[in-house]
DRENVEX-842857 format. One record per atom (N, C-alpha, C, CB): residue number from 1; chain; atom name; z, y negated, x negated. Coordinates in Angstrom, 2 decimals. Each point is the difference from the previous one (the first is absolute). Glycine has a CB too. Layout:
BEGIN
    i  ch  at       zz       yy       xx
  NUM   A  CA        Z        Y        X
...
This chain:
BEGIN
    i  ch  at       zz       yy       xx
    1   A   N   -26.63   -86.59    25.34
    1   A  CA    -0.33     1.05    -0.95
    1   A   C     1.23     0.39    -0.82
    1   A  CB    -2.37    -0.84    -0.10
    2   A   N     2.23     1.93    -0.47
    2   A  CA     1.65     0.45    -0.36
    2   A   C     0.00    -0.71    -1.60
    2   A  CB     0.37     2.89     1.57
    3   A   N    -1.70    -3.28    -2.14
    3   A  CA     0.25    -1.06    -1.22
    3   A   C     0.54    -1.57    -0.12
    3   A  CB    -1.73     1.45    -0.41
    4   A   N     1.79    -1.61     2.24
    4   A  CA     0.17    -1.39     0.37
    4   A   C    -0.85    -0.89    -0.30
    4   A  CB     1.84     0.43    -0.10
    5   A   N    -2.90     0.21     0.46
    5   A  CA    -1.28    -1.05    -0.13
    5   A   C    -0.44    -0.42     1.91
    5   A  CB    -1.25     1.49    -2.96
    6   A   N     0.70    -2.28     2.92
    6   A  CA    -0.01    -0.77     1.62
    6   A   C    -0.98     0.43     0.40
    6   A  CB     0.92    -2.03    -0.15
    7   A   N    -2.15     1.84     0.94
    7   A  CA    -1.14     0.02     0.34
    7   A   C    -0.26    -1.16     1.85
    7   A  CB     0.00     2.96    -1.89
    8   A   N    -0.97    -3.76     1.54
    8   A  CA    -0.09    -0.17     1.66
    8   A   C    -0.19     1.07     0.91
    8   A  CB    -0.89    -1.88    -0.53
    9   A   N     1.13     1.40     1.63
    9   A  CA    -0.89     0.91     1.33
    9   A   C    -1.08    -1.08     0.39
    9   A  CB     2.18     1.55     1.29
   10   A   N    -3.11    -0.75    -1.20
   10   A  CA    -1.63    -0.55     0.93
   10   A   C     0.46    -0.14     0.95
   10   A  CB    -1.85     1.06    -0.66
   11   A   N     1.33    -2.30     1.76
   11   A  CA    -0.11    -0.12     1.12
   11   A   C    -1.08     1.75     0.62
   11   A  CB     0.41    -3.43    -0.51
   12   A   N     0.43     4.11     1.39
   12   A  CA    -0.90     0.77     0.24
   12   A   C    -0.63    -0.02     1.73
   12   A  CB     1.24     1.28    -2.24
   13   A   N    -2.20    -1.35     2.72
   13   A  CA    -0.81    -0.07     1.07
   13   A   C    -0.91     1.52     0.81
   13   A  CB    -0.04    -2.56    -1.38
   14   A   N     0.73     2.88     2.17
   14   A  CA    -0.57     1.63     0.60
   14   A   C    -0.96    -0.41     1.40
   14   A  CB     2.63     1.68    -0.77
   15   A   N    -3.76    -0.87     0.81
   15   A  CA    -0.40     0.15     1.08
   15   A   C     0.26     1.30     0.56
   15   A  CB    -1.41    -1.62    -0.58
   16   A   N     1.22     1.77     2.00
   16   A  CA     0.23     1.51     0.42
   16   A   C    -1.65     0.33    -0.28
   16   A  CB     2.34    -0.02     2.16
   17   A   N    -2.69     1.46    -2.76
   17   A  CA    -1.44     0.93    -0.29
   17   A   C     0.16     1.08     0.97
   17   A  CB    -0.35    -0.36    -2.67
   18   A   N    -0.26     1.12     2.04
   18   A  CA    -0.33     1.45     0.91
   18   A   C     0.87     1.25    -0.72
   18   A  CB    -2.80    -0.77     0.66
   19   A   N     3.31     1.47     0.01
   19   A  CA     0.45     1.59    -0.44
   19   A   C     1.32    -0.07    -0.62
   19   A  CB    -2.38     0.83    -0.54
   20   A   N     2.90    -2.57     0.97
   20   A  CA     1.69    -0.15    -0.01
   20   A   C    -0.52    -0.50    -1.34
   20   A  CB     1.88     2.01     1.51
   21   A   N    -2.80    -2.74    -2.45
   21   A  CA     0.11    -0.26    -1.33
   21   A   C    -0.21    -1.65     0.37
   21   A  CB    -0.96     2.52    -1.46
   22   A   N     2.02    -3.40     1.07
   22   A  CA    -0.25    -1.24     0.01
   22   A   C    -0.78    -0.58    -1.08
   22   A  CB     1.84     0.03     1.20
   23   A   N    -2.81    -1.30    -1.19
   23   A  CA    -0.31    -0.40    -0.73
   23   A   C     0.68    -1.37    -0.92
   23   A  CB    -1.58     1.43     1.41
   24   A   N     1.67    -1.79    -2.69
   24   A  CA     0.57    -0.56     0.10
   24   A   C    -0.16    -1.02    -1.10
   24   A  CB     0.99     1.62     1.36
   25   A   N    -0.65    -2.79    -1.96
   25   A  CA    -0.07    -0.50    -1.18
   25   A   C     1.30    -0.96    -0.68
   25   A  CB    -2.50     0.26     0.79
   26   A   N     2.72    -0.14    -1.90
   26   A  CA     0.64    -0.81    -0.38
   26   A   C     0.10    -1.36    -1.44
   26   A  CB     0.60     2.15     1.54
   27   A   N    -0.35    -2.84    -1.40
   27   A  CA    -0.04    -1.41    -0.27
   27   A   C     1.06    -0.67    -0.82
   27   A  CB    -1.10     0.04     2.00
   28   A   N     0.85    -0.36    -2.74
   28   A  CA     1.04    -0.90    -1.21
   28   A   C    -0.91    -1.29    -0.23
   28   A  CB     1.19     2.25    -1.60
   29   A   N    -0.25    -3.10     2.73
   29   A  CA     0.18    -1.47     0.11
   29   A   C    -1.57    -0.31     0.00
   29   A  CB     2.55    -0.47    -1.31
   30   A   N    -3.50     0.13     0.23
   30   A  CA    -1.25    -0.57     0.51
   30   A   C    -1.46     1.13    -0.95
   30   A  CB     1.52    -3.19     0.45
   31   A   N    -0.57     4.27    -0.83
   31   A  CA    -0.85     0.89    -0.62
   31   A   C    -0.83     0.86     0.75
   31   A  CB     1.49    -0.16    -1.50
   32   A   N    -2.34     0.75     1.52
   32   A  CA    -1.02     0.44     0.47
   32   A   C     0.89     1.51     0.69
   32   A  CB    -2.19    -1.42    -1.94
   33   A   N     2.10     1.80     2.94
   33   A  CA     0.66     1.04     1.30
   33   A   C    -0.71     1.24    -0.50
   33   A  CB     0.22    -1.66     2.40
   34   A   N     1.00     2.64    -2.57
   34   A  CA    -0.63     1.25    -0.94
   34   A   C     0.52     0.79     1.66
   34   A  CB     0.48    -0.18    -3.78
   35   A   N    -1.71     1.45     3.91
   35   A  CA     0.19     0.52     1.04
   35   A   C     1.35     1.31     0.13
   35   A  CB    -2.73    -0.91     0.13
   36   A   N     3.10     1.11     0.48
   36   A  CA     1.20     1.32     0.38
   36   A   C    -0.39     0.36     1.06
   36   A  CB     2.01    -0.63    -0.86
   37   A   N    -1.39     2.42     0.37
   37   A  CA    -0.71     0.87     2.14
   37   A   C     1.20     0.52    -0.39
   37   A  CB    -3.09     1.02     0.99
   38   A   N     3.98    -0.99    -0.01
   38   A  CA     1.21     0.96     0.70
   38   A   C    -0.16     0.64     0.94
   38   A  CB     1.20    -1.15    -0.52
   39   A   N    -0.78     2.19     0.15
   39   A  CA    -0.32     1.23     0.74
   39   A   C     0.99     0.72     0.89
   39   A  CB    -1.38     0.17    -1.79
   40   A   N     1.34     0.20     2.76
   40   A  CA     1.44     0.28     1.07
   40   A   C     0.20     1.16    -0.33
   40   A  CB    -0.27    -1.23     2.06
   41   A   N     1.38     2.05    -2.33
   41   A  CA    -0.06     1.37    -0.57
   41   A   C     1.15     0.95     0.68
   41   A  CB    -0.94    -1.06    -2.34
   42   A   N     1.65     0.09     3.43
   42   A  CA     0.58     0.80     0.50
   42   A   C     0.69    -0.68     1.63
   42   A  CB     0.23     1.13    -2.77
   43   A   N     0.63    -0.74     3.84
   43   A  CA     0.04    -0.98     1.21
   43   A   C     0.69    -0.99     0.28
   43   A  CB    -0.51     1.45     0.62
């Protein structure tokens, strides 16, 4: 961050979905897996 503050990264985990949108979740160490969808937006 440009204040020089840190942040983790989540373990993140994708499945392949439908219409090119993966499904996906991510995870900090033993905390409960918050969901993410990425979306393909170009080739």
């Amino acid at each position: 961050c440009t204040d020089g503050s840190r942040y983790p990264m989540p373990e993140i985990t994708c499945k392949a979905g439908v219409n090119d949108v993966a499904t996906c979740t991510a995870r900090y160490g033993d905390h409960a897996a918050i969901p993410l969808t990425f979306k393909k937006i170009g080739a």
